[in-house]
C-alpha positions as CSV (number, residue, x, y, z in Angstrom):
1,X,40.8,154.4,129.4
2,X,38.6,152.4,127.3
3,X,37.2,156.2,125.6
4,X,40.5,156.5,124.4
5,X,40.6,153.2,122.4
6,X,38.2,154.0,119.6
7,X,39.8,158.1,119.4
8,X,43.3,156.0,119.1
9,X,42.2,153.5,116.9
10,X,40.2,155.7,114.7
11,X,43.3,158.3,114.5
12,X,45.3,155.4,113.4
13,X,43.0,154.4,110.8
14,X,43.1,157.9,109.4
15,X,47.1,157.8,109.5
16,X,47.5,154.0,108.3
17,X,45.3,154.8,104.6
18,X,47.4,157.7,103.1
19,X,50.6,155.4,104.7
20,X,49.4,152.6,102.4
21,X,48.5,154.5,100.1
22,X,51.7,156.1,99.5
23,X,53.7,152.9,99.7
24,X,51.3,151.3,97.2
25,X,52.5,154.1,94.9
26,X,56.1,154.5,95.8
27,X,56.7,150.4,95.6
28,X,56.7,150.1,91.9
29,X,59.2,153.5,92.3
30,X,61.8,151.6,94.3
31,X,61.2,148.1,92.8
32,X,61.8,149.5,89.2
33,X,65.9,150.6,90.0
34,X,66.2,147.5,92.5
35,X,65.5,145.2,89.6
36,X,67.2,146.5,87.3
37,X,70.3,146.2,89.7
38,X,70.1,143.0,90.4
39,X,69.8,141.8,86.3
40,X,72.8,143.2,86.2
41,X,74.7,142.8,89.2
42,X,75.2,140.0,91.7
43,X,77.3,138.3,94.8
44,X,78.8,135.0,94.0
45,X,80.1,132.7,97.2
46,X,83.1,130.9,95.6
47,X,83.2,127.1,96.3
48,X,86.2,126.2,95.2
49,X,89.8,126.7,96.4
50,X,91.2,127.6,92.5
51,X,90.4,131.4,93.7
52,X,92.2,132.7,96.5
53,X,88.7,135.0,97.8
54,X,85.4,133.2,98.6
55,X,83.0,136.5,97.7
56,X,82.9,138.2,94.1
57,X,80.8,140.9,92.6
58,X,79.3,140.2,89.7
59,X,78.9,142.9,87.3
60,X,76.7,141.4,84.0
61,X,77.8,143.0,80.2
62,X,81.1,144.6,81.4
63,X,84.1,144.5,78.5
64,X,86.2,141.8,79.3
65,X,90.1,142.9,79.6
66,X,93.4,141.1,79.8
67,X,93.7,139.8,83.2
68,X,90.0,140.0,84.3
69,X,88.1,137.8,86.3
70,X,85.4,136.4,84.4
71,X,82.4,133.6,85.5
72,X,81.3,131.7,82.9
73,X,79.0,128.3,82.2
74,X,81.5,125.5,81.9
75,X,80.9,122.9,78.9
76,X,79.5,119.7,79.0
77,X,81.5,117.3,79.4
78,X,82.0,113.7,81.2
79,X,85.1,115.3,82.8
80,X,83.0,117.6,84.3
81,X,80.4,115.7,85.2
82,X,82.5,113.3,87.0
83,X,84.1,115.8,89.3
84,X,81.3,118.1,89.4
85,X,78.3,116.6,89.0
86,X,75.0,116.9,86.4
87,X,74.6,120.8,86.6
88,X,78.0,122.2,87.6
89,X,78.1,125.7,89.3
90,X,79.7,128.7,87.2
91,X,83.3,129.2,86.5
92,X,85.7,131.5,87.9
93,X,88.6,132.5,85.9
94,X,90.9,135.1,85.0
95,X,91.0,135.7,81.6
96,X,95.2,135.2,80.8
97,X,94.7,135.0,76.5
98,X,93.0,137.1,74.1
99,X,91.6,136.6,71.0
100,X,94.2,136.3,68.7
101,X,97.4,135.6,71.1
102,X,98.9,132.6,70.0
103,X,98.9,129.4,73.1
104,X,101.3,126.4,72.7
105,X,101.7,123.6,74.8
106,X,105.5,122.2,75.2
107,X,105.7,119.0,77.8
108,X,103.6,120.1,80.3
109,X,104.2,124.4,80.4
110,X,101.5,126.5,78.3
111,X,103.1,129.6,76.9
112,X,100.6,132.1,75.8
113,X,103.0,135.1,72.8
114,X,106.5,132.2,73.9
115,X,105.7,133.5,77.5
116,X,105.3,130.6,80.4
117,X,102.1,131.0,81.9
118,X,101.2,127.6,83.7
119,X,101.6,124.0,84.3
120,X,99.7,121.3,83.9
121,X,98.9,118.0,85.3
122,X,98.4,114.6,84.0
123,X,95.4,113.5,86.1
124,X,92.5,115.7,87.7
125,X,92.4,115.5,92.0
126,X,90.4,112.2,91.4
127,X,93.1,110.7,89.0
128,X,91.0,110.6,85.8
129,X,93.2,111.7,83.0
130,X,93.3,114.6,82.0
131,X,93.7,115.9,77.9
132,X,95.8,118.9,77.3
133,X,93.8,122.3,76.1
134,X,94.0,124.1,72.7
135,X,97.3,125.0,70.8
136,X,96.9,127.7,68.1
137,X,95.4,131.2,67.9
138,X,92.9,132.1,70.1
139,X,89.7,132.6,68.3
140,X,88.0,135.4,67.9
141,X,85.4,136.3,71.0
142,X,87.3,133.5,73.0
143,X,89.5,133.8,75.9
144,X,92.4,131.5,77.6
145,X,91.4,131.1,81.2
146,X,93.0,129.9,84.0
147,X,94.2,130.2,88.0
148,X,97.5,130.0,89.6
149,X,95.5,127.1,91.8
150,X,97.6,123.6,90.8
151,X,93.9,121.7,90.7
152,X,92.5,124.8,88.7
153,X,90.1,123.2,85.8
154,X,90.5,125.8,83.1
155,X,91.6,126.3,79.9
156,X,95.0,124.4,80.4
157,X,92.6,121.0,79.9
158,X,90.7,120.5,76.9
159,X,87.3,119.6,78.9
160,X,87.6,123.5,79.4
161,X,89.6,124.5,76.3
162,X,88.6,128.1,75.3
163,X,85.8,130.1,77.2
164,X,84.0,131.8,74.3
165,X,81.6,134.8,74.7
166,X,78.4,132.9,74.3
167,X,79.6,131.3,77.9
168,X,80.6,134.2,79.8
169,X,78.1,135.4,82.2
170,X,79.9,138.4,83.4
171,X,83.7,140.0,85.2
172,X,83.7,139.8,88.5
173,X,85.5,141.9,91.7
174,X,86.7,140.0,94.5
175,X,85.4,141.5,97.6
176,X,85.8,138.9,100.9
């Protein structure tokens, strides 16, 4: 038995060094299309009950259409930072106004083109008060935003207001 230790291990040797050799070569191969991927692509856990699905798929530098679901870095704001904390997590919003659609607060409805799209509220979940979003024509690379979700923070409050381009990290597809 122990003769067949060193024909084994030698045999294995052989086999293990065009084995490594061959992955060596083929890693950069797969890595190249994997990473690629993944700058443009990824899976967001939601952690908020605004959205009615708790796993999206992000897909980076896809158009944004009328009634897409966009994530996006929220502003700055003390609003924010009260209910959310120093470095809130990305938005997730559908995109309910384009640029140039014309949004119009009356009492507490929005109407985005005279049509009712939502309500609003006068304080946030924590009972901070809360300031009512933009009137007026939706600027140019901007979007109105919002949920069905009564405790949505979108564009219906001004610490949201419009999500612009510069913001938007990418659509997303709701898959759990």
């Amino acid at each position: 038995m122990s003769a067949a230790f060193p024909v084994t291990r030698g045999f294995l040797a052989r086999l293990n060094r065009p084995l490594l050799l061959a992955a060596l070569v083929a890693l950069p191969l797969i890595y190249a299309p994997i990473a690629k991927f993944s700058d443009d692509h990824a899976l967001l856990i939601n952690a908020s009950p605004s959205l009615p699905h708790w796993a999206f798929w992000l897909t980076k530098n896809k158009p944004v259409g009328r009634g897409s679901l966009i994530f996006f870095e929220p502003p700055v704001s003390p609003l924010l930072v009260h209910h959310f904390g120093e470095k809130p997590l990305i938005f997730g919003k559908r995109v309910m106004g384009f640029p140039g659609d014309k949004v119009r607060h009356v009492d507490r409805h929005v109407y985005i083109n005279n049509r009712r799209i939502a309500g609003t509220k006068p304080r946030s979940r924590l009972g901070v008060k809360l300031a009512r979003g933009p009137d007026g024509i939706i600027p140019e690379n901007c979007y109105y935003v919002g949920t069905d979700h009564i405790d949505g923070f979108d564009s219906r409050y001004a610490a949201i207001g419009w999500v612009c381009a510069r913001q938007i990290i990418g659509t997303g597809k709701a898959i759990l």
